[in-house]
Backbone as a ProteinNet text record, in pm:
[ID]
protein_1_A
[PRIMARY]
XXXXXXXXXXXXXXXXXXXXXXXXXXXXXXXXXXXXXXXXXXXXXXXXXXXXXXXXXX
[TERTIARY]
8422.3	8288.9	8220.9	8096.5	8019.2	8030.3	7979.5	7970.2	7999	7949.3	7915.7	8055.3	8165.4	8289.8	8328.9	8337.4	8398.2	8338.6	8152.9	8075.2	8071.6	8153.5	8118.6	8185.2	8127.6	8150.7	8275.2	8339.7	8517	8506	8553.9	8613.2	8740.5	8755.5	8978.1	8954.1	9049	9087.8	9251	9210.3	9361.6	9338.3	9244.5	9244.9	9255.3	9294.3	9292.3	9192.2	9113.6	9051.6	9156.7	9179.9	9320.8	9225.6	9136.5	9056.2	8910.6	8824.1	8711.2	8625.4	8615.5	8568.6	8413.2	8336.1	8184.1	8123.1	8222.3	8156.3	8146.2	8250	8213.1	8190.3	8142.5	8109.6	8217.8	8376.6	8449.3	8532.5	8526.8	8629.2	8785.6	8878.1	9037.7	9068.6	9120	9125.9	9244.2	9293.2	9497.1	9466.9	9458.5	9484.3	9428.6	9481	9385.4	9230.8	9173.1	8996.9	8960.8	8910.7	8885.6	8773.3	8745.7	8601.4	8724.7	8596.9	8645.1	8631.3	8649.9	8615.3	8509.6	8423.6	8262.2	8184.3	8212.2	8184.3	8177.2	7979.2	7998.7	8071.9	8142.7	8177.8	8137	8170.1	8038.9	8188.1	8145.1	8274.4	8209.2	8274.6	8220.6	8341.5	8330.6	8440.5	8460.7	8590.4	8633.9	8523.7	8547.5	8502.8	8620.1	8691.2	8891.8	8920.9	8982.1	9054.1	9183.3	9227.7	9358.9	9467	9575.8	9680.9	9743.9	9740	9832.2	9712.7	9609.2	9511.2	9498.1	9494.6	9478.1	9577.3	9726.7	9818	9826.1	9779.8	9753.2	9679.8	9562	9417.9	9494.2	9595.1	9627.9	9692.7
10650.2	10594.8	10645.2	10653.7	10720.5	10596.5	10655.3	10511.1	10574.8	10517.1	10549.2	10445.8	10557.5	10495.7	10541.4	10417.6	10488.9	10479.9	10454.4	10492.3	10331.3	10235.8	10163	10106.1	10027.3	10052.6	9949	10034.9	9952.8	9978	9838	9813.2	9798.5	9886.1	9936.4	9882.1	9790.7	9798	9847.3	9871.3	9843.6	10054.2	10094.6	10199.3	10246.7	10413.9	10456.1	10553	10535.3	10659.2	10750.6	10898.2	10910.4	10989	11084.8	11221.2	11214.8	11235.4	11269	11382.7	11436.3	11630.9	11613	11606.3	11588.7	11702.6	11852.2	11942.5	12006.7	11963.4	11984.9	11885.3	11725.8	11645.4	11588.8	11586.7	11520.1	11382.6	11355.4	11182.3	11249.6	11223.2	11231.4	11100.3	10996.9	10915.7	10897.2	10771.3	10768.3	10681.8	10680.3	10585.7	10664	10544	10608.2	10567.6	10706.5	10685.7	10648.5	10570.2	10528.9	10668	10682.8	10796.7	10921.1	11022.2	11174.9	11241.8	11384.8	11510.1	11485.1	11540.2	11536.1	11418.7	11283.1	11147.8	11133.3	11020.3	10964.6	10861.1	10835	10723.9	10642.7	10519.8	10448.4	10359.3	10395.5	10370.1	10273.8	10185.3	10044.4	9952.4	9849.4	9788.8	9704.3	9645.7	9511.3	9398.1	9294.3	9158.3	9097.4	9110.4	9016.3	9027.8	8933.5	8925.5	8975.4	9066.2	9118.8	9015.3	8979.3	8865.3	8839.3	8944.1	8925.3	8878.8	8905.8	8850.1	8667.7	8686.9	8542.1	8440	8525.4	8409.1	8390.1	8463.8	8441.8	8335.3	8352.8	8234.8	8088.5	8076.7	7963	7910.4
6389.5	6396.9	6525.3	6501.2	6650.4	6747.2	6877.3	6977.1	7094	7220.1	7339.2	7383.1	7429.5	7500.3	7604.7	7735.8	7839.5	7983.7	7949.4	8044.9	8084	8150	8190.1	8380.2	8446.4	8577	8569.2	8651.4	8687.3	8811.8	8873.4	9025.7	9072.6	9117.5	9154.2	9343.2	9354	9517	9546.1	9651.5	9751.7	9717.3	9749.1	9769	9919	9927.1	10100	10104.9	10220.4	10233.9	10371.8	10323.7	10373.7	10482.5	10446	10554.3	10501.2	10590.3	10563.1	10628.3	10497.6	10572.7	10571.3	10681.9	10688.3	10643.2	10706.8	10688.2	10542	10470.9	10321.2	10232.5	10294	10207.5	10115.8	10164.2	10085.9	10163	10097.2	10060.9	10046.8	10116	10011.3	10055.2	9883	9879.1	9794.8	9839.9	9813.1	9686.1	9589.5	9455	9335	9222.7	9113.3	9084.9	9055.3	9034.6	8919.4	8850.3	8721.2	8663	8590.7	8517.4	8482.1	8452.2	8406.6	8553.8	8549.9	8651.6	8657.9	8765.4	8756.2	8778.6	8753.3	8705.3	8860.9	8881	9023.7	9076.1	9179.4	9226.5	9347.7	9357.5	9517.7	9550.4	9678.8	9797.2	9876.3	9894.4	9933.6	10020.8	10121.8	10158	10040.8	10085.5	9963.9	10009.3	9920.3	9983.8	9960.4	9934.7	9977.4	10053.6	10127.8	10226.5	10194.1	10272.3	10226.2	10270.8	10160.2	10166.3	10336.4	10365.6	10531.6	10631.4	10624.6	10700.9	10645.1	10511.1	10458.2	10502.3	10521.7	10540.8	10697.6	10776	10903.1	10925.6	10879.6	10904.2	10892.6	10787.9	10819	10914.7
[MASK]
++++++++++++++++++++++++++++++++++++++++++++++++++++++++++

């Protein structure tokens, strides 16, 4: 059956940003990327508190 599959926005954490090359405009980033080749992605902080910070606060 026809149908538009695939193109929808997914949010992955607990990613690394490992290097960042200014001079050629790249990201190398430690996890898996959700999309195809080519496909944009937006790099953003978390809003979680990561568990070891959380169990500290208490």
């Amino acid at each position: 059956m026809p149908g538009h599959m695939g193109q929808v926005r997914r949010t992955v954490q607990n990613l690394q940003v490992v290097q960042v090359r200014e001079a050629e405009n790249i990201l190398l980033i430690k996890g898996a990327i959700p999309g195809a080749k080519g496909d944009y992605v937006i790099i953003r902080e978390s809003k979680k508190i990561p568990k070891q910070a959380a169990a500290a606060k208490k």
